[in-house]
C-alpha positions as CSV (number, residue, x, y, z in Angstrom):
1,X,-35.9,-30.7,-7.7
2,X,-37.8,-29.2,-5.1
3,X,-35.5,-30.5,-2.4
4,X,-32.4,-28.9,-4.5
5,X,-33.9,-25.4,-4.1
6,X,-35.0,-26.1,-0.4
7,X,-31.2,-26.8,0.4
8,X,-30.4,-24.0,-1.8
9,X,-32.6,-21.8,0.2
10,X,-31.3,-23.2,3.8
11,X,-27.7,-23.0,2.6
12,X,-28.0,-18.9,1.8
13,X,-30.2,-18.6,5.0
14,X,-27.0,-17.6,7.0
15,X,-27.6,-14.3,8.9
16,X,-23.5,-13.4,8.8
17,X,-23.4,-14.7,5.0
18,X,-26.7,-12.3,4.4
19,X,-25.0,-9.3,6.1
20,X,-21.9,-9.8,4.1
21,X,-23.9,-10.5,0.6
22,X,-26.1,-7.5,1.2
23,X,-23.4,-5.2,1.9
24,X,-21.6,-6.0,-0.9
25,X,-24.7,-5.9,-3.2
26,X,-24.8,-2.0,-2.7
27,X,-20.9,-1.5,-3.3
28,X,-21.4,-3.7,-6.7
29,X,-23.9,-1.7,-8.1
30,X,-21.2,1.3,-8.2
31,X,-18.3,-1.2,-9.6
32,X,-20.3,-2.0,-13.0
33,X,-20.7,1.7,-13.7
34,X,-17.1,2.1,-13.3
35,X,-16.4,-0.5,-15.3
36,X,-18.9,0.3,-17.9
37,X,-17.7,4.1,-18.1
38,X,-14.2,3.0,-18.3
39,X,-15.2,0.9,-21.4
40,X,-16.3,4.1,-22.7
41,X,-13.3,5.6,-22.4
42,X,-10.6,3.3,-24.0
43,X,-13.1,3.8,-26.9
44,X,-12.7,7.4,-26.8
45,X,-8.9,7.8,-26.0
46,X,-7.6,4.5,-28.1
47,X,-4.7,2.4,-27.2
48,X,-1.7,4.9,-27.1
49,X,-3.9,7.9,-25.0
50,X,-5.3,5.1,-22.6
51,X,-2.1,4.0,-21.8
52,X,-1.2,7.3,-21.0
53,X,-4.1,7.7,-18.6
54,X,-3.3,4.8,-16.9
55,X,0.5,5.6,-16.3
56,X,-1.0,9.0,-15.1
57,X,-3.3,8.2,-12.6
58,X,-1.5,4.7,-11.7
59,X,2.2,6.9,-10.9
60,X,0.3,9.2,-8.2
61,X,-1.7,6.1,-6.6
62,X,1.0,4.3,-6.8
63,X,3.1,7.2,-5.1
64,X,0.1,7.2,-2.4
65,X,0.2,4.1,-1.5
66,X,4.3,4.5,-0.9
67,X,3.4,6.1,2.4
68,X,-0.3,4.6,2.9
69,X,-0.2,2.6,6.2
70,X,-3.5,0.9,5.1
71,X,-5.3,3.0,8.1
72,X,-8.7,1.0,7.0
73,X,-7.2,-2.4,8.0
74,X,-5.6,-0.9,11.4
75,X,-8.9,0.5,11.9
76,X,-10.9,-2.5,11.4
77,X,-8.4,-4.3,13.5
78,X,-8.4,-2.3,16.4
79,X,-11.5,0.0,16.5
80,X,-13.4,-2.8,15.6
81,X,-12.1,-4.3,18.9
82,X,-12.8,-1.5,21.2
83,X,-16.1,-0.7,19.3
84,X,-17.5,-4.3,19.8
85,X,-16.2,-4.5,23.5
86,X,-18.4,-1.1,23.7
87,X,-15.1,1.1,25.3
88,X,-16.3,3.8,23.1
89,X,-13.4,6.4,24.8
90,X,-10.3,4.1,23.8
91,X,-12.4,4.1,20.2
92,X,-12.3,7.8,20.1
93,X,-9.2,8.0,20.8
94,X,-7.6,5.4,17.9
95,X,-9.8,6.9,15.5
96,X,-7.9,10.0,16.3
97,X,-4.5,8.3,16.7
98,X,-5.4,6.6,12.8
99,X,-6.7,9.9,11.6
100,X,-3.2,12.0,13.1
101,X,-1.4,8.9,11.0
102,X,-2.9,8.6,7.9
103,X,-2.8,12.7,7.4
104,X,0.6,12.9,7.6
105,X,1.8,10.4,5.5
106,X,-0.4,11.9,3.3
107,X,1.2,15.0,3.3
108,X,4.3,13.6,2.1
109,X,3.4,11.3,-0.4
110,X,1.7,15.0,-2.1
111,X,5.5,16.2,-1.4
112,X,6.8,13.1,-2.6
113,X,4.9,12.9,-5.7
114,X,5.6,16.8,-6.3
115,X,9.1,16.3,-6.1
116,X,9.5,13.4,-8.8
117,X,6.9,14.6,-11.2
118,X,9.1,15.5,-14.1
119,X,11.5,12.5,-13.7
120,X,8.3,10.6,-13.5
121,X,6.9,11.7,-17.0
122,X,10.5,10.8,-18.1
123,X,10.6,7.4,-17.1
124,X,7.3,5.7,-17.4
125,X,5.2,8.3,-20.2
126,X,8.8,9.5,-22.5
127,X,7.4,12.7,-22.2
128,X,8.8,15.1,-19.3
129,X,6.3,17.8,-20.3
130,X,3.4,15.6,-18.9
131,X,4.3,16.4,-15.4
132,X,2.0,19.1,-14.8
133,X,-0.4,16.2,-15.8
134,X,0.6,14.1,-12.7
135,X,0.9,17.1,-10.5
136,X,-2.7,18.1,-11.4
137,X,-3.9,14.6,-11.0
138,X,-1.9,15.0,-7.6
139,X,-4.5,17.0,-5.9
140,X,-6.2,14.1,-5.2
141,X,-3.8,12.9,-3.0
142,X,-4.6,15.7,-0.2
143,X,-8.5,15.3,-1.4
144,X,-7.8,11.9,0.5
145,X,-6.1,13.1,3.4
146,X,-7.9,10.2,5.7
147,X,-10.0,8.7,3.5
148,X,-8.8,5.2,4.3
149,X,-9.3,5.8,8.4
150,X,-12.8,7.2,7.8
151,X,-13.6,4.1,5.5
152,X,-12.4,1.7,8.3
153,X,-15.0,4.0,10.5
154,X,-17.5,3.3,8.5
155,X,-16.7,-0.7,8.4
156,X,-17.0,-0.7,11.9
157,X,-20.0,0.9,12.2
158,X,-21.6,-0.7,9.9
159,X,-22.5,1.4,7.3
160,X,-21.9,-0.3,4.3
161,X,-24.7,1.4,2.3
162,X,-23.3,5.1,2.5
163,X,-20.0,3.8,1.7
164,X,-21.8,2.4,-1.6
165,X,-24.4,5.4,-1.9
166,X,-20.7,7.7,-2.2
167,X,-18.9,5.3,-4.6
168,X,-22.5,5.4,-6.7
169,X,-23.1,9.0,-6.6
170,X,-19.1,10.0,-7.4
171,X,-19.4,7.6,-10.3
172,X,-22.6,9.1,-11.8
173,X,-20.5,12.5,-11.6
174,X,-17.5,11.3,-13.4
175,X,-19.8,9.5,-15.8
176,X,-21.4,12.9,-16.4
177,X,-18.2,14.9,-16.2
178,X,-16.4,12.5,-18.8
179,X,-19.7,12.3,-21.6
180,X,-19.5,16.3,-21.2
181,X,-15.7,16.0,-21.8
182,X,-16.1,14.2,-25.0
183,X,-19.0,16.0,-26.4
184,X,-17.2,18.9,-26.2
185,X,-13.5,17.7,-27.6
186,X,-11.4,17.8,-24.0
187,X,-9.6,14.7,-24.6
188,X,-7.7,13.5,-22.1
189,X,-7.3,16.5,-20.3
190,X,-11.0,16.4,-19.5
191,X,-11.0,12.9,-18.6
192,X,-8.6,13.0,-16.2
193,X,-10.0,16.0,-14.7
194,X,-13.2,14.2,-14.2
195,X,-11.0,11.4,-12.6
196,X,-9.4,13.5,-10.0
197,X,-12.7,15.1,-9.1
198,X,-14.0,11.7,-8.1
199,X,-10.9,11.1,-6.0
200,X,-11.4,13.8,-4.2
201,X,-14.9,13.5,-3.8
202,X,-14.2,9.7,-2.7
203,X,-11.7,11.8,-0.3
204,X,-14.2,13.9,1.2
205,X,-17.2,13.0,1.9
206,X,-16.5,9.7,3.8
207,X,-15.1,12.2,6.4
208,X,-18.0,14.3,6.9
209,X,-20.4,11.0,7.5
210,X,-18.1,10.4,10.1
211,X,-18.5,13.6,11.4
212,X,-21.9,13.4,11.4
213,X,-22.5,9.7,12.6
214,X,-19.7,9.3,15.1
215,X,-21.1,11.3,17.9
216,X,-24.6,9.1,17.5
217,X,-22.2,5.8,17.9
218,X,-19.8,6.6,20.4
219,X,-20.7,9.6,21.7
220,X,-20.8,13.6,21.3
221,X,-17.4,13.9,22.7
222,X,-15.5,11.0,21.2
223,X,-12.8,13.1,19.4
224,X,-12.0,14.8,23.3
225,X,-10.7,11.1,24.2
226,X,-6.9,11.1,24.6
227,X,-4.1,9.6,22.6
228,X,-2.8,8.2,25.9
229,X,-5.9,5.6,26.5
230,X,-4.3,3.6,23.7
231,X,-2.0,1.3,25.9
232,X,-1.0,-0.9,23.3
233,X,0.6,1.4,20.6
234,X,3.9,-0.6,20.2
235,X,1.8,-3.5,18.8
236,X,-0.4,-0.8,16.5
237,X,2.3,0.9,14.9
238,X,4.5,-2.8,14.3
239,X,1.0,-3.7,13.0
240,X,0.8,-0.9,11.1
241,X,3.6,-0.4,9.6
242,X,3.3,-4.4,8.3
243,X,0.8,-3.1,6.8
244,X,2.6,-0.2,5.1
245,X,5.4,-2.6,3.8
246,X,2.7,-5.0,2.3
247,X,1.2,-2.4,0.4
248,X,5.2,-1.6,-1.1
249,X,5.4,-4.9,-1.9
250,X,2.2,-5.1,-3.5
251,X,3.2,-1.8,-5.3
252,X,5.7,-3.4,-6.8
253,X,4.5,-6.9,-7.6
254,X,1.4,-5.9,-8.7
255,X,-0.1,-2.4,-8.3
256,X,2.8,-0.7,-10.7
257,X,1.9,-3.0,-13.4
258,X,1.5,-0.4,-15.6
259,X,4.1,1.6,-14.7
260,X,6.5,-1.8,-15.0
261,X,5.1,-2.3,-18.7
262,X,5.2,1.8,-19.2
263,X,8.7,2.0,-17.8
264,X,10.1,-1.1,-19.4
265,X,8.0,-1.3,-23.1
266,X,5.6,1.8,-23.8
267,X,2.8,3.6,-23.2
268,X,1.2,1.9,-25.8
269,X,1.9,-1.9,-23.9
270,X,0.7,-0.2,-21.0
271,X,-2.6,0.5,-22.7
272,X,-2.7,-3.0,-23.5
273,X,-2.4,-3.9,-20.2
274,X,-4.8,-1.7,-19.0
275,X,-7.2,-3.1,-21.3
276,X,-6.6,-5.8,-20.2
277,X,-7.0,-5.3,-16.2
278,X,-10.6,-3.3,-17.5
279,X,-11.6,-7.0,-18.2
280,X,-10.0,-8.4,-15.0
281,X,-11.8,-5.7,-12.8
282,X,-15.1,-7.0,-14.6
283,X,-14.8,-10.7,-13.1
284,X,-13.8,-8.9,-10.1
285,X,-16.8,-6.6,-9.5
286,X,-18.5,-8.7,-8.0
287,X,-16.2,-10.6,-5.6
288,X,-14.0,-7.6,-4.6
289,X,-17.0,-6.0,-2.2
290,X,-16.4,-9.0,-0.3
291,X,-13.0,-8.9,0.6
292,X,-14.0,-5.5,2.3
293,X,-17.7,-6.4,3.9
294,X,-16.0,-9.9,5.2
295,X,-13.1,-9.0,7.4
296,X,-15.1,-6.8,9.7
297,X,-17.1,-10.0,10.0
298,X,-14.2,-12.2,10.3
299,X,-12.5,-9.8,12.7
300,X,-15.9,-9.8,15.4
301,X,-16.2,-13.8,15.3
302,X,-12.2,-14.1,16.1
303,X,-12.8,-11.5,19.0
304,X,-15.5,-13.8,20.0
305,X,-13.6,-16.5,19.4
306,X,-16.8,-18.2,17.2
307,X,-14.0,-20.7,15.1
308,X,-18.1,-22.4,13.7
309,X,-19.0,-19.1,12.4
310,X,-15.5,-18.3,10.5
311,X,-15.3,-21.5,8.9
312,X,-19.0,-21.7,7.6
313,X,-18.5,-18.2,6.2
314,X,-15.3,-18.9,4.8
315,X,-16.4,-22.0,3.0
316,X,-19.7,-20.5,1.8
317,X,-18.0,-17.0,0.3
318,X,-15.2,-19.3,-1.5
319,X,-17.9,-21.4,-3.2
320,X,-19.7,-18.3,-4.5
321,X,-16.6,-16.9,-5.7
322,X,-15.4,-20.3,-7.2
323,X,-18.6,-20.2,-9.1
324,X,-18.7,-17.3,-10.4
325,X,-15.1,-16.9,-11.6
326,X,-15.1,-20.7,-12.9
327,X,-18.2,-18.8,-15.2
328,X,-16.5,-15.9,-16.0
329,X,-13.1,-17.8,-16.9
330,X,-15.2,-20.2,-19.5
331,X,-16.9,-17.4,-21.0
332,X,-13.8,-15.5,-21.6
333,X,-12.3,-18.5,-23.4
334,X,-15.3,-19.9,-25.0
335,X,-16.5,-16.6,-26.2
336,X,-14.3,-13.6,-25.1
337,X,-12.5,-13.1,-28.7
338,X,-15.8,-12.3,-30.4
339,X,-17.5,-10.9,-28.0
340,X,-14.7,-8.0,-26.6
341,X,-12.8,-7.5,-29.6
342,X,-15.0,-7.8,-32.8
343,X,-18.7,-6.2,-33.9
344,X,-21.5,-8.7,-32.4
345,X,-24.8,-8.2,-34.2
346,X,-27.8,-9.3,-32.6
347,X,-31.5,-9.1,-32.5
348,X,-31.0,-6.4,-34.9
349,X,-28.5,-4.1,-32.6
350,X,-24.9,-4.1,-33.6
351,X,-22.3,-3.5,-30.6
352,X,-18.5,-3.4,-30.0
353,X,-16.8,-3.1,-26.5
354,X,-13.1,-2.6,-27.5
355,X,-11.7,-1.9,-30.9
356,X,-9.6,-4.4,-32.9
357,X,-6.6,-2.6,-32.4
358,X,-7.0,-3.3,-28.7
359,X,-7.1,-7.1,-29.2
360,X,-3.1,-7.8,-28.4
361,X,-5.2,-7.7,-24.5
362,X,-6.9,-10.8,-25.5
363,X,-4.0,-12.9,-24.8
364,X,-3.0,-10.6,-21.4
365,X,-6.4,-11.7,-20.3
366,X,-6.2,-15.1,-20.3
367,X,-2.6,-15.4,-18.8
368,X,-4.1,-12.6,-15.8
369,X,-7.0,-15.0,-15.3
370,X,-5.2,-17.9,-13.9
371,X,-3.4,-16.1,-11.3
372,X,-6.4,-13.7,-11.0
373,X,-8.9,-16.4,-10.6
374,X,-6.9,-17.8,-7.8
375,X,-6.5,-15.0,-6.2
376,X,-10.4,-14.2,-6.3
377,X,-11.7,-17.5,-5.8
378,X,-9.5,-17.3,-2.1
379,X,-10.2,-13.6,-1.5
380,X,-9.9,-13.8,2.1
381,X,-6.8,-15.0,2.4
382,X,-4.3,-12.0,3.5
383,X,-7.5,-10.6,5.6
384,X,-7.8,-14.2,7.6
385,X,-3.8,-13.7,8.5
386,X,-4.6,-10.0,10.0
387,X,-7.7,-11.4,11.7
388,X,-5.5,-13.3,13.5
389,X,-2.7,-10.2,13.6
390,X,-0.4,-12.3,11.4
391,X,0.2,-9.1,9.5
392,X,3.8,-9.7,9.5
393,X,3.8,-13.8,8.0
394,X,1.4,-11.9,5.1
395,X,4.6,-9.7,4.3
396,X,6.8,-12.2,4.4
397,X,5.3,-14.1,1.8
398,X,4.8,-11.3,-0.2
399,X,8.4,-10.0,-0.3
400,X,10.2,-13.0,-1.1
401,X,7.3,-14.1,-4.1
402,X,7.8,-10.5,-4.8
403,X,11.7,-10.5,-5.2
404,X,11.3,-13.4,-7.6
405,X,9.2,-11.9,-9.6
406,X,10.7,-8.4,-9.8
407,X,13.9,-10.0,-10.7
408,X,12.4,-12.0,-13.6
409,X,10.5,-8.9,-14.6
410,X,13.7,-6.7,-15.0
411,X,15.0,-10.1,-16.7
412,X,13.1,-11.2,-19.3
413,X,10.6,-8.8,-19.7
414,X,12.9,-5.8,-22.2
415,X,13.3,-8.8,-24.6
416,X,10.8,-11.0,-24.5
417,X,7.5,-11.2,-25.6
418,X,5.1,-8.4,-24.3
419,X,3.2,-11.3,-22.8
420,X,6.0,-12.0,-20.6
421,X,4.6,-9.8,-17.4
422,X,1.6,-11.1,-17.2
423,X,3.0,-14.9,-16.8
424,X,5.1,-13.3,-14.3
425,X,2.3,-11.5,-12.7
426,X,0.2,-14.5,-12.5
427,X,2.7,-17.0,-10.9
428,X,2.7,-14.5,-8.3
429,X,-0.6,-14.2,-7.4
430,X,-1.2,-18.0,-7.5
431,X,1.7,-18.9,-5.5
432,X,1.6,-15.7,-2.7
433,X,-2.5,-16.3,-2.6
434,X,-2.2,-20.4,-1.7
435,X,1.2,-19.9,0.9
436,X,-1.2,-17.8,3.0
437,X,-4.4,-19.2,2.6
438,X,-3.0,-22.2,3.9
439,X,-1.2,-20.4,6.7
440,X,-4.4,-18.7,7.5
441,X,-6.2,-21.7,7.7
442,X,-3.5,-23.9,9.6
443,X,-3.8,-20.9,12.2
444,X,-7.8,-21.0,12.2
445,X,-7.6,-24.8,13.4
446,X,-4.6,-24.0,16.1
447,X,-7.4,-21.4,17.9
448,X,-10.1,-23.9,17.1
449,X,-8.0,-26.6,19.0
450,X,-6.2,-24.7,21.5
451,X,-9.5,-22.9,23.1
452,X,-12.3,-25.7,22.8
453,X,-14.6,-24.0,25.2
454,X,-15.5,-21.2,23.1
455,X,-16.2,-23.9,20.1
456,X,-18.7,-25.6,22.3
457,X,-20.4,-22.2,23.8
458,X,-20.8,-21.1,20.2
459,X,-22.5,-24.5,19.9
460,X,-24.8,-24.2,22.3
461,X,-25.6,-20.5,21.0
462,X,-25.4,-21.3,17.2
463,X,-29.5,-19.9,17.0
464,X,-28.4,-16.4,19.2
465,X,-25.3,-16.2,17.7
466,X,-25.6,-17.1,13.6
């Protein structure tokens, strides 16, 4: 037994593994309040008024991420590039390029969004007068005017715990915002005002830590270095704008879910749905933080062409993510009935996360698991492609899994069974997630064989360099 925890021990004592497990700890921490304060509110709101929430605040994200390049990836990408090679001027300079970016395809998407309000509330909430409710919740939009490039900023740098400290601190104020709400009888008005403050906050103050920080890292005069250092912006923007077209295609194969089950059934599917992705996000929480703390991490050994170092992270992260989802998936069908959806008395306290009339979701769940669980289980398989700036096979993949699946969606969906989206859903995520995992890894053995020099240096520096 002893030797089991020894080997245990050894197996964890991974200095890249530690960094990426600590930095995810203190993003984690933020996710269950989230998830816990969302609980709260399908309890306050109910099925119908839930649903509404979420084809609210999913129809201006959505709209966001429309004209989002994904300026956090790019950044990672390339910052993290010039900011390990130390050319702190050329990371000045695409930090401003990202910024210039990201800001004005923010702009339009608040246009954008504007614009279709009213048809909006037509389509997806059969209720045109709820467009000032989108267009309110549409502030948040220019809140966020570069909050994805001065998240990447923060990657790169390395500062993990303010990113989690902000996501902590804007959920304590929407908790506080949304009890207050409630107590006092806002309804959903005061809920989703409490929403869109956190967005913007989110928005925010990233931004300023970058102000503050940057000139520490790279110097007082960073934001002085010209656009024109950047020699290579023909491969950024075809990068970038990969990017851009993934995030469409995950809008519509996955992201608009709601809006899909709004647009097509009701708001009050959609509330089932969101229920249901409340429980999703759970098994999630603590998986997702490393999606975000292990590209950096990936990106640096690939740059450093230490093929050792990728492959023992990569299999370590997908056993602890096998794990824990295996876990959460035999819970959920062992005891997730009684537990979500019915009163569970014990040591004397009586407690009930969802009402019955929520428990249509059940069944949602368990169908979003399979194609959920595959996709968490192999995380890190889109951010192994743009590692190795195979941004563009990721698309691929995406839009042809994702025509499939939009067709069978417009299809079936009207008359089948309200379960029929999630099947859908879930084919897509098994079969997208394993095309480019295995692509990602067939390339991760290419590099390994094609540049056997740097295998063997980081062989003979494995104790500098783990």
């Amino acid at each position: 037994m002893n030797n089991f925890w020894k080997k245990l021990a050894a197996w964890f004592n991974d200095r890249v593994l530690q960094r990426v497990l600590r930095n995810s700890t203190y993003l984690i921490l933020s996710n269950l309040i989230s998830v816990f304060l969302t609980i709260f509110i399908t309890r306050r709101l109910g099925v119908y008024n839930y649903g509404v929430l979420g084809l609210i605040t999913s129809y201006v994200t959505n709209i966001n991420k429309l004209f989002s390049f994904r300026m956090n990836e790019v950044v990672v990408h390339y910052v993290g590039e010039t900011y390990v090679n130390q050319d702190h001027p050329k990371t000045g300079a695409m930090i401003k390029f990202a910024a210039l970016v990201e800001a004005v395809t923010s702009l339009f998407a608040f246009l954008f969004m504007a614009a279709t309000a009213r048809l909006g509330a037509k389509i997806f909430l059969d209720d045109p007068e709820l467009a000032g409710m989108i267009m309110f919740y549409g502030i948040s939009i220019i809140g966020g005017l570069v909050m994805e490039t001065a998240n990447g900023v923060l990657r790169v740098i390395n500062r993990y715990r303010s990113i989690a400290l902000v996501s902590l601190i804007q959920n304590v104020i929407v908790a506080a915002i949304v009890f207050f709400s409630t107590t006092n009888n806002l309804g959903l008005k005061g809920i989703l005002s409490a929403y869109m403050i956190g967005k913007v906050l989110l928005g925010v103050v990233p931004v300023i830590l970058c102000v503050l920080w940057l000139p520490k890292t790279i110097g007082p005069q960073w934001w002085k270095a010209p656009i024109s250092l950047i020699e290579d912006k023909q491969s950024i923007l075809k990068f970038t704008i990969s990017t851009n077209i993934s995030s469409t295609i995950n809008l519509f194969a996955r992201d608009g879910e709601l809006l899909w089950v709004g647009g097509l059934l009701s708001p009050l599917h959609a509330g089932y749905y969101k229920t249901a992705m409340t429980v999703i996000n759970m098994v999630l929480t603590p998986i997702n933080p490393l999606i975000d703390t292990s590209y950096p991490e990936m990106n640096r050994a690939i740059i450093q062409k230490k093929w050792s170092k990728i492959k023992r992270l990569l299999g370590k992260i997908t056993a602890i993510s096998a794990v824990w989802t295996g876990a959460a998936f035999v819970g959920l069908l062992l005891l997730g009935k009684p537990l979500l959806f019915h009163e569970v008395n014990f040591l004397g306290f009586s407690f009930q996360i969802f009402r019955e009339e929520f428990l249509p979701a059940y069944d949602l769940i368990m169908i979003l698991m399979f194609g959920y669980g595959i996709a968490n289980i192999l995380f890190w398989n889109r951010t192994l492609l743009l590692a190795f700036s195979e941004a563009g096979y990721a698309t691929t993949v995406s839009f042809y899994t994702m025509l499939a699946k939009m067709f069978m969606t417009v299809v079936f969906v009207p008359r089948g069974a309200y379960y029929i989206e999630a099947i859908l859903l879930s084919a897509y995520l098994a079969v997208s997630v394993l095309i480019m995992t295995w692509r990602g890894l067939y390339d991760l053995r290419k590099a390994e064989k094609n540049d056997p020099e740097a295998k063997m240096n980081t062989k003979v520096k494995k104790g500098k360099t783990a």
